[in-house]
C-alpha angles and dihedrals in degrees: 000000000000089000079054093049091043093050086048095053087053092049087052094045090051097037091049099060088040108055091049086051078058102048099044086058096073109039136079127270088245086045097055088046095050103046107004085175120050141027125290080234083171093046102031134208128316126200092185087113093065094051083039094062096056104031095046099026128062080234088136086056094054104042078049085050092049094042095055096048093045093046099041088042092045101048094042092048090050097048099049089038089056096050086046102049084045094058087049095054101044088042086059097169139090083296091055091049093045095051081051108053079045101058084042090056089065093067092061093061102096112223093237088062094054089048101097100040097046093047085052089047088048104049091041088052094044099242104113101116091027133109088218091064094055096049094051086044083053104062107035084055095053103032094093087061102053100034073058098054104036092037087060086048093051093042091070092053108109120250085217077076093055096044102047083057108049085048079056084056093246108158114223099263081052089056091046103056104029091048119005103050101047090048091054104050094103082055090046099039087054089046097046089056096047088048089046097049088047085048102041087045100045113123100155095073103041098050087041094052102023121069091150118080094220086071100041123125136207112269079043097051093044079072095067091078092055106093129188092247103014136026116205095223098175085065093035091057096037090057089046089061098043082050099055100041087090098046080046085043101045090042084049097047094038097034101122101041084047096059081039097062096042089056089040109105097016102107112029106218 
């Protein structure tokens, strides 16, 4: 009963934020001053906002602009952290565990700390308002993470599976790709929606490297309706709702690989 209660408490913590979210969507500006709370019952609903935001504002650029850098960020971080959790585990030996602590020790650097450095990398390289510097930024930012997930996945293979294909006379990019890679898809499809949702989220980069609208990205472009005296919150929260339909989407789409590849790993049989 109290795990019941305490379950509840969180539904109704989540579901209160988000319903206003909701309801503030689709009403006026004059209607979200004048009752923020409830529901313009005399007046009625408007999804105008919702036409608005595409057909005054440069959102489909934006969502193209955000598509392009996730996507690109996500599918280049996987591939390379698959190959590397995959030497590490076929190294096996004080150099593997050193490439891995290594690797470890990335996720302990904050953002805030890199700022500086990155910034001076970027602008040196000529990347700064550009969709290119964000993906490798990227992935060098979120690599550690996923060499750290997939590497604890490929650790509880058995060797009995390496070995039996090296006697075949399977290389080890044959290996790769024919074994070790379909038997870790729930690992990867769990890591690919943690990375999205990073990606798709990420504000700090892009204000920090795009100052030209034509490279701005979501989370960046929802600030434009933050003004110094007055918010338009109708159009914010409309855009917060256009931006999170794919990471929904994605974790709808992708929902039992994802609960497969948290538990993957767990118990070594």
């Amino acid at each position: 009963m109290g795990r019941r209660i305490a379950i509840g408490i969180y539904a109704v913590l989540i579901l209160l934020p988000l319903t206003m979210v909701l309801l503030t969507s689709v009403k006026t500006l004059e209607q979200t001053f004048n009752n923020p709370l409830g529901i313009p019952i005399d007046e009625g609903l408007t999804f105008a906002n919702y036409v608005n935001i595409f057909r005054e504002e440069t959102m489909f650029g934006y969502f193209i602009n955000s598509s392009v850098v996730t996507l690109s960020s996500v599918s280049l971080t996987l591939l390379l952290s698959c190959m590397i959790a995959y030497g590490i585990v076929r190294l096996g030996n004080w150099l593997g565990n050193i490439l891995f602590v290594l690797f470890t020790l990335g996720m302990m650097v904050p953002a805030q700390v890199s700022m500086v450095p990155l910034y001076d990398l970027i602008l040196t390289l000529g990347l700064t308002n550009s969709l290119l510097g964000l993906i490798l930024v990227n992935i060098a930012v979120t690599m550690p993470v996923a060499v750290f997930i997939l590497t604890g996945f490929m650790k509880t293979l058995p060797k009995e599976l390496f070995e039996a294909s090296t006697i075949d006379g399977a290389t080890n990019w044959t290996t790769f790709v024919r074994i070790v890679i379909p038997l870790s898809l729930p690992s990867i499809s769990a890591t690919a929606i943690f990375l999205f949702v990073m990606h798709w989220n990420d504000l700090l980069y892009p204000l920090l490297f795009v100052t030209d609208n034509a490279y701005k990205t979501l989370p960046l472009a929802l600030l434009d309706f933050q003004g110094q005296y007055e918010t338009n919150y109708p159009m914010l929260f409309t855009g917060v709702i256009i931006a999170s339909l794919p990471m929904v989407l994605a974790y709808v789409l992708l929902q039992r690989y994802f609960v497969a590849g948290m538990t993957a790993g767990s118990v070594k049989g």
